[in-house]
N, C-alpha and C positions, 0 to 999 in steps of 0.2 A: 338657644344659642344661635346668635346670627352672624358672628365676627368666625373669620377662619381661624382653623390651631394650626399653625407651623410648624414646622420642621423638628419633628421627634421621632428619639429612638426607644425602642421596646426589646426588650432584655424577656423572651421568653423560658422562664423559669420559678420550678412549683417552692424553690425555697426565699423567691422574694414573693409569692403569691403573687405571679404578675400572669393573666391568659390574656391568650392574642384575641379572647371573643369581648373583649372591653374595646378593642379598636370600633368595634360595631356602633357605641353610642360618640363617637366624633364623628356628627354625620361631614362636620366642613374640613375634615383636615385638610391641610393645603399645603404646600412645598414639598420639604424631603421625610420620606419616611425610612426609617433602617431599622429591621425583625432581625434581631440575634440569637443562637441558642434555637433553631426551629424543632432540633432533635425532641424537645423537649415539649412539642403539642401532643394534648393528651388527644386528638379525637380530629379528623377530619370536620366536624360538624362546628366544634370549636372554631377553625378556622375562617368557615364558608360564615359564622355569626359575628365574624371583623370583615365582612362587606366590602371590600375590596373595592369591588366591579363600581358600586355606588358613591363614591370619591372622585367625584369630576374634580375638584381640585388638588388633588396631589398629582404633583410633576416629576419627583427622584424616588425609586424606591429602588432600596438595599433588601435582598433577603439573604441568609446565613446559617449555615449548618456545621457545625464544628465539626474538623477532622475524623475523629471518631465515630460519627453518624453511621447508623447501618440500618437496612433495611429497604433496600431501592421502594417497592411496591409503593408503600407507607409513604415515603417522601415524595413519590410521583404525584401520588392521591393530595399530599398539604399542597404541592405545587400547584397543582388543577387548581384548586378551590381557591389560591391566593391571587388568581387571575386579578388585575387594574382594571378601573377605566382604563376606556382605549384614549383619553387626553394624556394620557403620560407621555415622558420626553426622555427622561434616564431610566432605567433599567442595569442592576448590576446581578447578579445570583452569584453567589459563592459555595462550594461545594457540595453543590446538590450530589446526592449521590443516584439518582435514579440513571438507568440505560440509555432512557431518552429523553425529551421535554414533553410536556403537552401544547394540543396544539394551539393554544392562544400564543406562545413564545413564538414570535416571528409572525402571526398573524398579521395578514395584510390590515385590516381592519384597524389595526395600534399604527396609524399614519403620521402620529410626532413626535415618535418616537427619532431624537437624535444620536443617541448614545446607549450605547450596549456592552455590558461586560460580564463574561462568562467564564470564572475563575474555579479551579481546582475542581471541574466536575469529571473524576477520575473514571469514573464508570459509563461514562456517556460513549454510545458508539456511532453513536449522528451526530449532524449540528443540526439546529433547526431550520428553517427554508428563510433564514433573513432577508435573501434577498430580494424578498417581495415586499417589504420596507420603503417606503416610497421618501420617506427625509430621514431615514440615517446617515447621521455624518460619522462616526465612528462608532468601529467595531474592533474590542480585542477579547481573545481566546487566550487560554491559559492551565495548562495542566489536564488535557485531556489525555490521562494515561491511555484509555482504551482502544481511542479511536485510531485506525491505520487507512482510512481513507475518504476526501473532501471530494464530494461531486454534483450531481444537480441536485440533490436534495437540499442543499445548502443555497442554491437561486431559487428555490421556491417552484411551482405547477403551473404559473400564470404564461404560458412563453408567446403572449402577446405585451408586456411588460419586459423591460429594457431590465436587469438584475442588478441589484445596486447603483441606481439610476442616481443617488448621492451621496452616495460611502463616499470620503475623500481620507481616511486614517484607516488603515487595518492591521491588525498585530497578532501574529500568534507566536506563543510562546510554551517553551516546554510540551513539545510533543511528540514523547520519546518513539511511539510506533507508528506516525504518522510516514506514510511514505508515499502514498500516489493522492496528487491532487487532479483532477480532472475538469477541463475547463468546455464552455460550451463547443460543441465541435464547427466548424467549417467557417467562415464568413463571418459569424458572429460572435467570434469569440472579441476581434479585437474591440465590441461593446462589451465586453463583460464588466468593464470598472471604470466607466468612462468618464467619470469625475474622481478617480483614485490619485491624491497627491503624495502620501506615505506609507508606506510598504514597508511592515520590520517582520523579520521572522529570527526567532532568537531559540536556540535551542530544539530546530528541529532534525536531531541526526540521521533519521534516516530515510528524507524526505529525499526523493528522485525528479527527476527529468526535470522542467524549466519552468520558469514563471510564465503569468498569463503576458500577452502581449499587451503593452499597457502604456500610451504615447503622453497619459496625463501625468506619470509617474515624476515627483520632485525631489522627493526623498528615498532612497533606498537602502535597508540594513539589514545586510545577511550575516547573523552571528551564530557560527555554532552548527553550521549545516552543511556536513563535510560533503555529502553522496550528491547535493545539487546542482545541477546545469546552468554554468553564466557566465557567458551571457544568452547563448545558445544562439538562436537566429533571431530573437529580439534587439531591436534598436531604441533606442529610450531617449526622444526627440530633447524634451525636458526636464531631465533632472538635471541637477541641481548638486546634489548632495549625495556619495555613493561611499559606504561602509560594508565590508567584509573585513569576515573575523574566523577561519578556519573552514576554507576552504577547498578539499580534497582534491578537487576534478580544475580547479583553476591552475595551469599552466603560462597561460597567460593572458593580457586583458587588452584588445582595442580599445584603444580611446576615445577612437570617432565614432565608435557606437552611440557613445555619449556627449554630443560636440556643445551644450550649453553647461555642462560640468563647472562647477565652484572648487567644490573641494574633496580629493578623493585620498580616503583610509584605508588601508590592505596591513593586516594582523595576522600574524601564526599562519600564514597563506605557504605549506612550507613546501610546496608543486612548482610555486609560480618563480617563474625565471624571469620573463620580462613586462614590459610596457608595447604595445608596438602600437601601429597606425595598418590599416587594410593597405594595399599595396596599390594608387591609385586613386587613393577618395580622394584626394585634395581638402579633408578636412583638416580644419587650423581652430585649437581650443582656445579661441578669443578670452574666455571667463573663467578658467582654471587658475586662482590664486594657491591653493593651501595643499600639497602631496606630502602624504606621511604613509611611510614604510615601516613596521614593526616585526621582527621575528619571522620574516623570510628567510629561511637557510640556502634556499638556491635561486636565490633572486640574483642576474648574473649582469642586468642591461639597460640601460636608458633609452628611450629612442633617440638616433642618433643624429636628429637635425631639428633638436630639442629647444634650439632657439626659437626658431622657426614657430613651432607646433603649437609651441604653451610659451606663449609670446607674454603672457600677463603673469606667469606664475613667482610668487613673492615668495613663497614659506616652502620650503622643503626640508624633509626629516626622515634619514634614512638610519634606524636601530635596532643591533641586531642581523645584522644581512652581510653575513661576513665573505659570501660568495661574488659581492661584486665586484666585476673583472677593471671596470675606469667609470672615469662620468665621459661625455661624450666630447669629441675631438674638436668637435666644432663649439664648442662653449655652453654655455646654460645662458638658458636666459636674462636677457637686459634687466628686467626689473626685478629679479631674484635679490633679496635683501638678506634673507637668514637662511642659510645652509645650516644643517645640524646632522653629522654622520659621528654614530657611537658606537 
């Protein structure tokens, strides 16, 4: 066989007679590979005889363990021996259930790798050191029941290496005991994600104190994360796009924190009373067209020289916020086109 196989999935399972040690004679697979059903490898040895490592052309691989799966050990051991070439570019793993990864996951060595996604592995109580990844462009996280805290483990041992030197997407998601993130300490922290353009964390309640300091930040979406700090003493030269969605400690939000702002969303935020401006910046939000307000209860105040401030803003939507006391005295804005208060 001289012509590459593409992009196939494998359904490991002993009632269609299908074993993952047949991947061994595709010496050219190439694109995407997706392994379903892993619970179901009878033998580590099985595994390491689909060769993995010896597939310089495959670029996407899916692995997969159905909900149900038990037996960390066993699942760590299929992991190990399911190592890629290091020419890989995607990487996804789904409910692995082992405590931690082995260490080929995050291996500096897998240098094309773009994309990485790490879903439903409930039992893990690390991440692995991705940040020694030299072209990952996204990374999301997803259902790490276990884990309750992100720290250098997670940039990797190199610290002559800049730590996600091209993350530019990071996501985590559902991470119900995560609570301390830990970022590198003194001076270096404002490199910790210096090509980072979107920031979502969705569902982590009981996550504390502040995000890292981050001037590349464009997009930012904090859903679901009552216990955390924001804006704290970060200022966020460049975003663009800011979303909160229950947020506990928010009382209220400067806006020149953020003075390149487009469009900003505040939901179920039910602390926050007002908008204001620091007393003195003389910042003016040039670029802020689209303010939406949803389910604020004691949301009480506009900033009061609102013409002025958010001189471009077209779209405003205030629903649900039955505590505000006027809109402001001096007028809203010239090019305000669609007001909506429900």
């Amino acid at each position: 066989m001289h012509d590459l196989v593409p992009d196939l999935a494998l359904f490991v399972s002993d009632k269609f007679c299908v074993s993952i040690k047949e991947l061994g004679d595709l010496r050219y697979l190439g694109g995407e590979l997706r392994i379903s059903w892993l619970e179901n490898v009878d033998s580590v040895e099985d595994v390491l005889k689909a060769n993995l490592r010896e597939k310089a052309n495959l670029n996407d691989l899916s692995l997969t363990w159905r909900r149900d799966s038990t037996g960390s050990r066993r699942e760590r051991e299929a992991l190990d021996a399911l190592q890629p070439h290091t020419n890989l570019k995607k990487l996804s793993i789904y409910r692995y259930a082992g405590s931690f990864f082995p260490k080929w996951v995050g291996d500096a060595s897998f240098s094309n790798i773009v994309l990485l996604n790490l879903i439903g592995c409930e039992y893990c109580l690390l991440l692995p050191p991705v940040g020694q990844l030299p072209s990952l462009r996204e990374f999301c996280v997803q259902g790490f029941d276990g884990l309750e805290t992100v720290g250098a483990e997670f940039c990797g041992s190199n610290s002559s290496v800049i730590p996600f030197q091209s993350l530019e997407i990071l996501s985590f998601h559902e991470m119900s005991k995560w609570s301390e993130w830990l970022f590198i300490g003194g001076d270096k922290e404002v490199a910790y994600f210096p090509r980072l353009k979107q920031l979502c964390l969705f569902c982590c309640s009981n996550l504390t104190g502040s995000l890292p300091d981050c001037d590349s930040i464009e997009t930012l979406r904090l859903n679901w994360c009552a216990k955390l700090e924001f804006p704290g003493s970060c200022r966020y030269a460049n975003l663009r796009t800011l979303e909160i969605t229950a947020c506990d400690t928010l009382t209220s939000l400067p806006l020149d924190y953020f003075p390149m702002l487009k469009e900003l969303v505040l939901c179920n935020c039910q602390k926050l009373e007002s908008l204001t401006f620091s007393k003195g910046s003389g910042t003016v939000l040039h670029y802020l067209r689209v303010l939406r307000l949803f389910n604020c209860e004691n949301f009480r105040s506009l900033p009061e020289n609102m013409h002025g401030l958010l001189p471009s803003l077209a779209f405003m939507e205030m629903s649900e916020c039955p505590n505000i006391e006027s809109l402001p005295e001096a007028g809203l804005p010239r090019d305000l086109d669609t007001l909506v208060i429900l």
